[in-house]
PABA-222688 format. One line per field, with one value per atom (N, C-alpha, C): residue number from 1; residue in one letter; atom name; x, y, z. Coordinates in nm, 2 decimals. Layout:
pos (NUM; ...)
code (a; ...)
site (CA; ...)
xx (X; ...)
yy (Y; ...)
zz (Z; ...)
***
This chain:
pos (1; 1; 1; 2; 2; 2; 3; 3; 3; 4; 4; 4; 5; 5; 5; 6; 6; 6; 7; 7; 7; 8; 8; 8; 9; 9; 9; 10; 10; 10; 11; 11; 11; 12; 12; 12; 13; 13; 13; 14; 14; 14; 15; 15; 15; 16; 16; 16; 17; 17; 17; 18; 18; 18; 19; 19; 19; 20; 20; 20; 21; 21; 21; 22; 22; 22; 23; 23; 23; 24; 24; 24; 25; 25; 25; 26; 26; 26; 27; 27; 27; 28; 28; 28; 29; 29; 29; 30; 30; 30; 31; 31; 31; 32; 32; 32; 33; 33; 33; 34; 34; 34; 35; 35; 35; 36; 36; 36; 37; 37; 37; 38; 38; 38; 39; 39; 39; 40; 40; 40; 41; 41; 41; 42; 42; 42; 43; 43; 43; 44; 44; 44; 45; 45; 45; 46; 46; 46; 47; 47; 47; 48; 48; 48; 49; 49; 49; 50; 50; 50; 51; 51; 51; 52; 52; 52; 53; 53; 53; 54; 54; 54; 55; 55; 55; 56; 56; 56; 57; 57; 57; 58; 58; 58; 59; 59; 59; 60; 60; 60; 61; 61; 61; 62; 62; 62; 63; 63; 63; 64; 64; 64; 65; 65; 65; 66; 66; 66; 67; 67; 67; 68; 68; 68; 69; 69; 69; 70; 70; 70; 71; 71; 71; 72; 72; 72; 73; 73; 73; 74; 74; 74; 75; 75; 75; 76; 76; 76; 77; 77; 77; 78; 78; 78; 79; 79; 79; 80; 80; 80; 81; 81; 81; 82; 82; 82; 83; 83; 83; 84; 84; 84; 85; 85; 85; 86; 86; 86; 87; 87; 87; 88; 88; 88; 89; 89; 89; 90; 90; 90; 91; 91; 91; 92; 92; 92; 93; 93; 93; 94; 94; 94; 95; 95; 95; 96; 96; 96; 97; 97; 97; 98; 98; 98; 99; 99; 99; 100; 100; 100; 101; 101; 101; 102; 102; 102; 103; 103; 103; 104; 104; 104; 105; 105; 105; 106; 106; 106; 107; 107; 107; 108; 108; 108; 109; 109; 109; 110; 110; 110; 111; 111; 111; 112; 112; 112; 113; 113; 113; 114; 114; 114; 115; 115; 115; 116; 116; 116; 117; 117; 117; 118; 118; 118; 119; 119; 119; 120; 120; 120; 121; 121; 121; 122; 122; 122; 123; 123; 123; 124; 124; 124; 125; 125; 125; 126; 126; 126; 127; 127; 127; 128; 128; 128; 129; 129; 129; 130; 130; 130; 131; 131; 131; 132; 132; 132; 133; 133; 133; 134; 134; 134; 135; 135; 135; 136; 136; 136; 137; 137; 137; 138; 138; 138; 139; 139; 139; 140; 140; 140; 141; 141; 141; 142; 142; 142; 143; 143; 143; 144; 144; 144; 145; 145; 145; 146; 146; 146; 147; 147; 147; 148; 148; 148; 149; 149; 149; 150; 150; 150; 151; 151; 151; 152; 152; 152; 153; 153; 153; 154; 154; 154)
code (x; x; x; x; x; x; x; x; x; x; x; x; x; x; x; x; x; x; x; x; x; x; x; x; x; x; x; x; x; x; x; x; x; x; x; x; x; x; x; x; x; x; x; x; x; x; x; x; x; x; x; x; x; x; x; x; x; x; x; x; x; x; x; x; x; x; x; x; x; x; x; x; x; x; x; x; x; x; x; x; x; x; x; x; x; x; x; x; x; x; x; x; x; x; x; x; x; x; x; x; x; x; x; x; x; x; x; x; x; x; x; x; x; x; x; x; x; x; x; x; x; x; x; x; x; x; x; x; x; x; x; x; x; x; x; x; x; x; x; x; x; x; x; x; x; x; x; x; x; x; x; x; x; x; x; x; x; x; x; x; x; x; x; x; x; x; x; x; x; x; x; x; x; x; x; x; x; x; x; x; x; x; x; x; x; x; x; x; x; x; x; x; x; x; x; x; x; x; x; x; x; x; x; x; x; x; x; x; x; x; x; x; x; x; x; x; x; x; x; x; x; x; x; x; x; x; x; x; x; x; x; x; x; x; x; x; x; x; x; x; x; x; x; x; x; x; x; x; x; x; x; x; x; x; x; x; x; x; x; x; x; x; x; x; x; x; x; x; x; x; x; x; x; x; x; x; x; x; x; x; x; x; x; x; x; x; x; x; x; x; x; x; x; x; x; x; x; x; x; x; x; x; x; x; x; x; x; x; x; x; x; x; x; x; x; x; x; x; x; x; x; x; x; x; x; x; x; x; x; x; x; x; x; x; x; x; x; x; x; x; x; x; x; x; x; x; x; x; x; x; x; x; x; x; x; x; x; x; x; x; x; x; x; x; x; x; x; x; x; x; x; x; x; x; x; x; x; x; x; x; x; x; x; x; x; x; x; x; x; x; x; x; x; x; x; x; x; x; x; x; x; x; x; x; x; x; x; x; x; x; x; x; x; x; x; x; x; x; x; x; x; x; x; x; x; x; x; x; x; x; x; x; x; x; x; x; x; x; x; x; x; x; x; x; x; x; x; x; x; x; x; x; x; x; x; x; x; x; x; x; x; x)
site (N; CA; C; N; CA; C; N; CA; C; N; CA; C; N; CA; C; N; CA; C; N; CA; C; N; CA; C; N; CA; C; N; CA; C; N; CA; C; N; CA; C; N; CA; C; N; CA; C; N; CA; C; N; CA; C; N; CA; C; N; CA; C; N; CA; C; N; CA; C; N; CA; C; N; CA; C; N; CA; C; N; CA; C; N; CA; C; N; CA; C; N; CA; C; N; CA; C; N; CA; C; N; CA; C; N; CA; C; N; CA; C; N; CA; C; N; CA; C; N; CA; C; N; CA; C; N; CA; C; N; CA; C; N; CA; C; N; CA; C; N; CA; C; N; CA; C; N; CA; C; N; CA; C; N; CA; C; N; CA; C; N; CA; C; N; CA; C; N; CA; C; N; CA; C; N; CA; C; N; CA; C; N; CA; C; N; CA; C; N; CA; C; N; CA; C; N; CA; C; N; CA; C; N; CA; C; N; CA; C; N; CA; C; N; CA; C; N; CA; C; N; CA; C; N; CA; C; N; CA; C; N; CA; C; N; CA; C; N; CA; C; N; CA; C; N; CA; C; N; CA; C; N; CA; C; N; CA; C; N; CA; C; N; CA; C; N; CA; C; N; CA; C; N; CA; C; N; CA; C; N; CA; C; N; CA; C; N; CA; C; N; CA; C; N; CA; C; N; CA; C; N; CA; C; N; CA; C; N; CA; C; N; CA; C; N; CA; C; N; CA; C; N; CA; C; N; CA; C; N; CA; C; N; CA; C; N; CA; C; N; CA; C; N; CA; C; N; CA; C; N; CA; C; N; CA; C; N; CA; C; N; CA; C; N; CA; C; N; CA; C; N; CA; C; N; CA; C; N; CA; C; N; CA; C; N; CA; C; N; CA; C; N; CA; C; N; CA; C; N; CA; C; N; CA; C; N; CA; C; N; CA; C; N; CA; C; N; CA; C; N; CA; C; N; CA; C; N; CA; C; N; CA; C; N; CA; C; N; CA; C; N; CA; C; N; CA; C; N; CA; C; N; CA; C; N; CA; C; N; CA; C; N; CA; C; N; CA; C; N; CA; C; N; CA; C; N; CA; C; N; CA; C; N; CA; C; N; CA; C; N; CA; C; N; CA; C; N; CA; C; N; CA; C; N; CA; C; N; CA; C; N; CA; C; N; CA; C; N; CA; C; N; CA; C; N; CA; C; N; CA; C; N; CA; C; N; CA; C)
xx (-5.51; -5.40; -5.27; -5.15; -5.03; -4.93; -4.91; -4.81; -4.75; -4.67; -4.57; -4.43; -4.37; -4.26; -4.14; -4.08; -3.95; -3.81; -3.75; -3.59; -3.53; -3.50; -3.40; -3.31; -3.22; -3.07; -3.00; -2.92; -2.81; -2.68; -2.69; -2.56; -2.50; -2.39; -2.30; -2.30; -2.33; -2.32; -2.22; -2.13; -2.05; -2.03; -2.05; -2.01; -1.89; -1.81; -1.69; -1.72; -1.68; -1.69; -1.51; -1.48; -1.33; -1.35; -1.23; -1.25; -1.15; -1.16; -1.11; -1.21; -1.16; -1.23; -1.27; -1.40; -1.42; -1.37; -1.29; -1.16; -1.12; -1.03; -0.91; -0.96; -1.10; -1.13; -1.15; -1.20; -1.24; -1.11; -1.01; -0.87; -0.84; -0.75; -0.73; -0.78; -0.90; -0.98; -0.93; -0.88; -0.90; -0.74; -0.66; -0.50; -0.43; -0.38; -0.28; -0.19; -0.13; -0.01; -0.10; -0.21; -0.29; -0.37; -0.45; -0.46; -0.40; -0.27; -0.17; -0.14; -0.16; -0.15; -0.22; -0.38; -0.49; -0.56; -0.56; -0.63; -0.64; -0.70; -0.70; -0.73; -0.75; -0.73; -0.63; -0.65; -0.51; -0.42; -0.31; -0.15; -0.12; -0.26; -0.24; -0.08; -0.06; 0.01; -0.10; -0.03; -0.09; 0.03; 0.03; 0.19; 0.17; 0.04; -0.02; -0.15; -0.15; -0.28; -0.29; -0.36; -0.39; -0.53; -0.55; -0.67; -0.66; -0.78; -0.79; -0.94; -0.91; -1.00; -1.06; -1.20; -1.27; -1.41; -1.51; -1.62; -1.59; -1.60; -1.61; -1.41; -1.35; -1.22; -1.22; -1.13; -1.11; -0.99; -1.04; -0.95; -0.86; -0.79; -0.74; -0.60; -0.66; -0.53; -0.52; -0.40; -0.34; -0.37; -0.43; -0.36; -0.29; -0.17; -0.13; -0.15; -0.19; -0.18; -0.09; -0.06; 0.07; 0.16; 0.10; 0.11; 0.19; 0.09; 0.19; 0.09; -0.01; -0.17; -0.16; -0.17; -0.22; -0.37; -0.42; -0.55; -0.64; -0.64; -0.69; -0.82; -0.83; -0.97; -0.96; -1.06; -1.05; -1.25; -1.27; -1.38; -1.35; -1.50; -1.48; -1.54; -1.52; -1.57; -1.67; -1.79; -1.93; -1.96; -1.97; -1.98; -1.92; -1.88; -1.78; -1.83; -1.86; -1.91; -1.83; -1.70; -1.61; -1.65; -1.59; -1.57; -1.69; -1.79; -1.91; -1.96; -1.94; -1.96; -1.86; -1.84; -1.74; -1.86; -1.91; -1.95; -1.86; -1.87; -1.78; -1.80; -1.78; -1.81; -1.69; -1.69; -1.58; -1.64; -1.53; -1.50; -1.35; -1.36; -1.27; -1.20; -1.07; -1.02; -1.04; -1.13; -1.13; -1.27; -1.24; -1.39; -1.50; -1.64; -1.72; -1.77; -1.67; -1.67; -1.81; -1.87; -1.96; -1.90; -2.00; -2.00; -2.06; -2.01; -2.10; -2.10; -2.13; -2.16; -2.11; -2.01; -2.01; -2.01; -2.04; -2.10; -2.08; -2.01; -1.89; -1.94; -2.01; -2.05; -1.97; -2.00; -1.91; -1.98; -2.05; -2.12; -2.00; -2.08; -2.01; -2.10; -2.04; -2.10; -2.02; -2.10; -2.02; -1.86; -1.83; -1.69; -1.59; -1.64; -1.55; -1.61; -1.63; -1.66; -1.78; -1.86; -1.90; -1.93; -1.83; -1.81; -1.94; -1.99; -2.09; -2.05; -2.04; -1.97; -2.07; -2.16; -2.28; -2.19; -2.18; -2.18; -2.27; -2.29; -2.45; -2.43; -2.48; -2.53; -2.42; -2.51; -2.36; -2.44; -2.42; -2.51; -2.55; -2.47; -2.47; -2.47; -2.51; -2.48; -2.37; -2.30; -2.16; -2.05; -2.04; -1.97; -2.03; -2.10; -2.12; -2.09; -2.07; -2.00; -1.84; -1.83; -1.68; -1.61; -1.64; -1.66; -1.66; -1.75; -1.75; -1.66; -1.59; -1.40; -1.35; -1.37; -1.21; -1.23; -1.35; -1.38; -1.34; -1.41; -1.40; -1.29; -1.17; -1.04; -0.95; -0.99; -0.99; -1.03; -1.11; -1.18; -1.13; -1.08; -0.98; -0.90; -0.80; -0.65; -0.65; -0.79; -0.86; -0.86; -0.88; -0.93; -0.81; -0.69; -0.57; -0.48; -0.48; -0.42; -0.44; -0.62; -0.64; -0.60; -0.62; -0.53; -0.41; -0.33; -0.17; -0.11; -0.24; -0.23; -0.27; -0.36; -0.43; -0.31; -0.25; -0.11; -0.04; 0.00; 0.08; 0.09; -0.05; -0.09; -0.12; -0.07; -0.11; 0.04)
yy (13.69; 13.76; 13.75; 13.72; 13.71; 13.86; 13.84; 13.93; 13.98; 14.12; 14.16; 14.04; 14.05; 14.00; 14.08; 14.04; 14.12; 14.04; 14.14; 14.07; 14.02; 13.90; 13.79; 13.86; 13.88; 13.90; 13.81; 13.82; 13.67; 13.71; 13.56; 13.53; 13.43; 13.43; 13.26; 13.22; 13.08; 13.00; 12.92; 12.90; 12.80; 12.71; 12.59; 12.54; 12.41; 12.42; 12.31; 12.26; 12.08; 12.08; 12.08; 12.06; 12.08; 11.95; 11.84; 11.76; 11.85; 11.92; 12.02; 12.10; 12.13; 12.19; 12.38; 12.39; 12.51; 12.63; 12.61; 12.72; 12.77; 12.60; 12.63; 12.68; 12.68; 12.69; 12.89; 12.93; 13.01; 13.10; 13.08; 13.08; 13.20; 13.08; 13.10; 13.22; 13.28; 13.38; 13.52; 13.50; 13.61; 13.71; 13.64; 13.71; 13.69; 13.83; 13.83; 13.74; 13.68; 13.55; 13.43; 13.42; 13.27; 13.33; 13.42; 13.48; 13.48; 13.50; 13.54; 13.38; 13.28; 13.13; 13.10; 13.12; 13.11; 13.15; 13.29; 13.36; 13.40; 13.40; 13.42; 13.26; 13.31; 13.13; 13.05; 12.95; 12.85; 12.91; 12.89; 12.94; 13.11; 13.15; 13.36; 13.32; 13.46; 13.48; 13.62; 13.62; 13.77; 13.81; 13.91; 14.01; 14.11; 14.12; 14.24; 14.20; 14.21; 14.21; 14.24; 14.33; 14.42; 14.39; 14.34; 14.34; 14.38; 14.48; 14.50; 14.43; 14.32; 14.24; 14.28; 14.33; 14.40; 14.44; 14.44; 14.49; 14.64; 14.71; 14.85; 14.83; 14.74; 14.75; 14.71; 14.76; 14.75; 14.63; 14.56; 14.47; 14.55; 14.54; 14.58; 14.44; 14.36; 14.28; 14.29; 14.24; 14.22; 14.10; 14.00; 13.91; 13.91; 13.81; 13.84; 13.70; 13.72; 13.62; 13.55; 13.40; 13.36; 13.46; 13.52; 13.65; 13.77; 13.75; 13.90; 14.01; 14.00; 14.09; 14.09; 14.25; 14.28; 14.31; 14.23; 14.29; 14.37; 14.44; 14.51; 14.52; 14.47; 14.46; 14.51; 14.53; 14.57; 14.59; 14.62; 14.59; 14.62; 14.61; 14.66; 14.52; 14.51; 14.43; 14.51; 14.42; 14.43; 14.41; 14.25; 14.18; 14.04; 14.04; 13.92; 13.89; 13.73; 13.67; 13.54; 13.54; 13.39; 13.30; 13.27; 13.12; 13.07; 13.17; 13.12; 13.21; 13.37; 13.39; 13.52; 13.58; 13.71; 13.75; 13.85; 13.94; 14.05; 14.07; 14.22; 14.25; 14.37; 14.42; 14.37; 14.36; 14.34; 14.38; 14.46; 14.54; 14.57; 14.51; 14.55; 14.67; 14.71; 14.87; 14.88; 14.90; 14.99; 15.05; 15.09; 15.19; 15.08; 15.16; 15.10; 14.94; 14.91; 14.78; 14.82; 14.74; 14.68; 14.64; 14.73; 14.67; 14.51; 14.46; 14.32; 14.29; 14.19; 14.15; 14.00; 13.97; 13.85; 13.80; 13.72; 13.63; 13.48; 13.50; 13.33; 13.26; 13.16; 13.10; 12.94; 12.91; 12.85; 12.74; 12.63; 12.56; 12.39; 12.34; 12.20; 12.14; 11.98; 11.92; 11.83; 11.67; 11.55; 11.51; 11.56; 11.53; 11.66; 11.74; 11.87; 11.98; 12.07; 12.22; 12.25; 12.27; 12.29; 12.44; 12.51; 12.66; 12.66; 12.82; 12.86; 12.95; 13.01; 13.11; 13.17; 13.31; 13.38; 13.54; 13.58; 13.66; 13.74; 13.83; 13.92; 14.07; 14.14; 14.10; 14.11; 14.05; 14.04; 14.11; 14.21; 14.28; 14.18; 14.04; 13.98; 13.84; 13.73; 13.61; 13.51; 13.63; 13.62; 13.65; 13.78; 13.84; 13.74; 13.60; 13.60; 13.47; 13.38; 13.30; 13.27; 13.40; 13.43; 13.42; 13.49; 13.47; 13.35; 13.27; 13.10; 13.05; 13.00; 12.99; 13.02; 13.16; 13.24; 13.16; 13.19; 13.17; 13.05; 12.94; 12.78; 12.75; 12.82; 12.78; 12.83; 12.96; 13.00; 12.87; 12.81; 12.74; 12.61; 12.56; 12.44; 12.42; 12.60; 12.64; 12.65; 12.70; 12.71; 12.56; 12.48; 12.31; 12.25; 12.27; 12.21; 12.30; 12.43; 12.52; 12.48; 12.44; 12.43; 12.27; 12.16; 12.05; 12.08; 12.14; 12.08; 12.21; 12.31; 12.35; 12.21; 12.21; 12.08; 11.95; 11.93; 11.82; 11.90; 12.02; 12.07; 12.07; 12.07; 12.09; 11.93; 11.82; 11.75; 11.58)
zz (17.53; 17.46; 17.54; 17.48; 17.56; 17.57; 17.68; 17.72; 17.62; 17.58; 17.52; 17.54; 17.45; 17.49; 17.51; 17.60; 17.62; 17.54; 17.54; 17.48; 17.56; 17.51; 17.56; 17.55; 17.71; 17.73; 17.68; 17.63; 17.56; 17.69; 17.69; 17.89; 17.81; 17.89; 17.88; 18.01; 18.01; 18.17; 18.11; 18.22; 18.21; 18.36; 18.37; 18.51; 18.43; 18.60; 18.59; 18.72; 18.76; 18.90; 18.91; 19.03; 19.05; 19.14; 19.14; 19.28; 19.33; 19.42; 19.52; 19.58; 19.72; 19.83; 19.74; 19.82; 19.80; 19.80; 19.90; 20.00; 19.88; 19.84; 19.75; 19.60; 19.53; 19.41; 19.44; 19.53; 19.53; 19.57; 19.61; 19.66; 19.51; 19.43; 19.28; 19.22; 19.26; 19.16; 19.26; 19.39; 19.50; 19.53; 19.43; 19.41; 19.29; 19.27; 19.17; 19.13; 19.26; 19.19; 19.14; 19.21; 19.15; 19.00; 19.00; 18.84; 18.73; 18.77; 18.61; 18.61; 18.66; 18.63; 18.53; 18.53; 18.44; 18.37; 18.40; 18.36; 18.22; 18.13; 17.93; 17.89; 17.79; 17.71; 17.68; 17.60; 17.61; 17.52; 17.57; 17.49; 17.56; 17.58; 17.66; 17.77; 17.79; 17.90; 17.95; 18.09; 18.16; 18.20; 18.10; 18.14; 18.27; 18.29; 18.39; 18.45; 18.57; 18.64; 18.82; 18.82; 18.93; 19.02; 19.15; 19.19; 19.31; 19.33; 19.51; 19.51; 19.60; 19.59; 19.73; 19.70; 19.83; 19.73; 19.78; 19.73; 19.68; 19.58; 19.54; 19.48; 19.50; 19.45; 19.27; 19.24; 19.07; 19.06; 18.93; 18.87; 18.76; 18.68; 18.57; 18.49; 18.39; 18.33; 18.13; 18.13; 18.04; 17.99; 17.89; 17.83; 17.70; 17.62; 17.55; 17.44; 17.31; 17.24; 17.22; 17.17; 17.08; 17.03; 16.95; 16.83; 16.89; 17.00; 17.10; 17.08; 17.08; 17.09; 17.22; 17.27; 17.41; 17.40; 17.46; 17.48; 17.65; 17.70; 17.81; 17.90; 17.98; 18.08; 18.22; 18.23; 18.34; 18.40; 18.56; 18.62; 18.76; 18.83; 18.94; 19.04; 19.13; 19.24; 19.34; 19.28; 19.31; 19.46; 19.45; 19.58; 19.58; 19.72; 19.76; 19.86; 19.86; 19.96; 20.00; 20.06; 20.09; 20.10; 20.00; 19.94; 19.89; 19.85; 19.80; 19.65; 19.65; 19.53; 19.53; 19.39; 19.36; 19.21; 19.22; 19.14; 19.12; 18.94; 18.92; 18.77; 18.76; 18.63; 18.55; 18.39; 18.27; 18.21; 18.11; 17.97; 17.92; 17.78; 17.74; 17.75; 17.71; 17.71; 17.53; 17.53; 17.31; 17.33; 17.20; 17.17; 17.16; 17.21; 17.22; 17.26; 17.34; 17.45; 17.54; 17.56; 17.67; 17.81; 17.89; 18.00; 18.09; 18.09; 18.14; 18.28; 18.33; 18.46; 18.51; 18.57; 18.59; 18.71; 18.73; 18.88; 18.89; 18.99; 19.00; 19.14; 19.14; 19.24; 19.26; 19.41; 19.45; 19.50; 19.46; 19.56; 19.61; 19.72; 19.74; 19.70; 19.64; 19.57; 19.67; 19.60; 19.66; 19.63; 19.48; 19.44; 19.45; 19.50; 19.53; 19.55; 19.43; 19.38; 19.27; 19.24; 19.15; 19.13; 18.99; 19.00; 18.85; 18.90; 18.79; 18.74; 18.61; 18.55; 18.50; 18.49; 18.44; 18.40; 18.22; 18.21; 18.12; 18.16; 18.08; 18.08; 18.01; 17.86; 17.74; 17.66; 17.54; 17.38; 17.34; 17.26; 17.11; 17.11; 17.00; 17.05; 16.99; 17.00; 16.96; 16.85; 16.80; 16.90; 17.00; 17.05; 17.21; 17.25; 17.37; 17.29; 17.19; 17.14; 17.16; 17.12; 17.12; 17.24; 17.31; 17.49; 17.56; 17.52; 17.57; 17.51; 17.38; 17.40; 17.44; 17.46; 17.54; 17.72; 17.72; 17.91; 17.92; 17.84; 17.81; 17.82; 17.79; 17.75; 17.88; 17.93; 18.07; 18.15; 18.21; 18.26; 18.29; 18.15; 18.14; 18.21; 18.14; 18.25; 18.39; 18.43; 18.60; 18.68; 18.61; 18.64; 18.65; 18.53; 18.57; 18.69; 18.69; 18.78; 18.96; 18.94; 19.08; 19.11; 19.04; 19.04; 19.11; 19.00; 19.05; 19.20; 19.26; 19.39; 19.43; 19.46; 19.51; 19.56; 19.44; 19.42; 19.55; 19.56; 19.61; 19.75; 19.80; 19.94; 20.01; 19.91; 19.95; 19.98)
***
């Protein structure tokens, strides 16, 4: 007889490799002025964003659509481990938003970085859909951002 089954948590994984050092990928995610570079999807701005970046410290940002939609988030910082992983809670600011969990790891690979992106749980497979564009599009902007540092230092 088989086991009960349990419910599948629905997660998004997303990995990018970066040809860039570890330091510097992990850099980008760990301050305000490198954040509001990338952070939302393609075409967003980030009018606002606040981070005390410390284990038990809170995030809080702003992105804004084409359109000029503010939309609000905010989380706390879990665990931080340099230059290797950053765990932290996200939730939207509206009614009945979910809390989730994301966890950003940092490994070396041969051609640079290889970053893992895990967020969970997503109460729908529509609403953790939706999420892989926005991040995906995040992720892009992350890949050219840490590039043209990269150009910069070099």
């Amino acid at each position: 007889m088989n086991a009960p089954s349990r419910k599948q948590e629905i997660a998004l994984t997303i990995t990018r490799v970066f040809a860039a050092p570890r330091s510097l990928v992990f850099k980008v995610w760990t301050a305000t002025e490198h954040l509001a570079r990338w952070w939302g999807p393609k075409d967003f701005t980030v009018p606002s964003i606040t981070a005390d970046f410390r284990e038990g410290g809170t995030w809080r940002s702003c992105i804004r659509s084409p359109e000029g939609q503010d939309y609000w988030a905010h989380g706390t910082y879990r665990e931080i481990v340099p230059a290797s992983r950053i765990v932290f809670t996200f939730a939207w600011e509206e009614e009945d938003a979910m809390d989730t969990l994301i966890t950003v790891t940092f490994d070396e690979v041969e051609s640079g970085t290889r970053l893992t992106f895990h967020q969970a749980p997503f109460p729908t497979v529509e609403s953790r859909d939706s999420h892989m564009e926005g991040w995906g599009e995040c992720m892009d902007r992350l890949l050219a951002y840490v590039f043209a540092q990269k150009e910069a230092m070099e």
